[in-house]
C-alpha positions, -999 to +999 in steps of 0.1 A: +000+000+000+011+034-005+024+056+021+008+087+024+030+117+034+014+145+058+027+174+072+006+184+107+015+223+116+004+248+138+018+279+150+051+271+168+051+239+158+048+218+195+014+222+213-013+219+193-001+202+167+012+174+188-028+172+201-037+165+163-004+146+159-021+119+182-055+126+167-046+118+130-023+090+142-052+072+155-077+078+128-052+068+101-045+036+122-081+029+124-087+033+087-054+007+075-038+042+059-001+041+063+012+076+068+045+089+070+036+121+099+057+150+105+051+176+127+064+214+119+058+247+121+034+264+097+064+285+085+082+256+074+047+238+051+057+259+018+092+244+016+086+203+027+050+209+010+077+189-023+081+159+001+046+154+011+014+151-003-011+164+021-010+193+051-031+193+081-032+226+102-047+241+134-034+277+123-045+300+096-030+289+061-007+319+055-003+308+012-018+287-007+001+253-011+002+229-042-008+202-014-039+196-001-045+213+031-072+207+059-075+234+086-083+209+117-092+230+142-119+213+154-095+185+170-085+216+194-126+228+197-145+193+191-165+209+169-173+190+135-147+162+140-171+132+122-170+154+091-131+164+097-121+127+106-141+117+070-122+146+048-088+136+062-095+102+055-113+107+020-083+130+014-056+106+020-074+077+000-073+101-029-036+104-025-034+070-026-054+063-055-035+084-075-001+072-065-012+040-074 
């Protein structure tokens, strides 16, 4: 199967994102999706976005990225997660549909 690259960033790149760093982890494991995670600052997305193929962030998006990108705030509020869970998963299944 093919592994799935994903950047998770937020802000300073330690406390939040290590909340959805867990979160992600979980839901990938739960859906059979192997993922390659790595957690960075938000500064850093625009020059790893080459080496990944998805971003998932808890901080406003400040440029537009030729990756997908999910804002995932609601891990941090625990508002809308079903339909958060569902477009990282349908997001990284696309990924790996067209890797394939």
């Amino acid at each position: 199967m093919t592994k799935v690259n994903v950047l998770v960033a937020c802000g300073a790149g330690i406390a939040t994102s290590t909340v959805v760093m867990s979160k992600v982890e979980q839901l990938f494991k739960e859906n059979n999706i192997d993922v390659n995670l790595m957690q960075i600052k938000i500064a850093e997305a625009a020059s790893k976005q080459d080496d990944a193929d998805m971003l998932i962030s808890t901080t406003v998006l400040p440029t537009t990225y030729r990756i997908p990108t999910i804002k995932a705030m609601g891990y941090l509020t625990g508002l809308g997660i079903d339909k958060l869970n569902q477009e990282v998963i349908d997001t990284a299944k696309k990924i790996q549909d067209d890797k394939n």
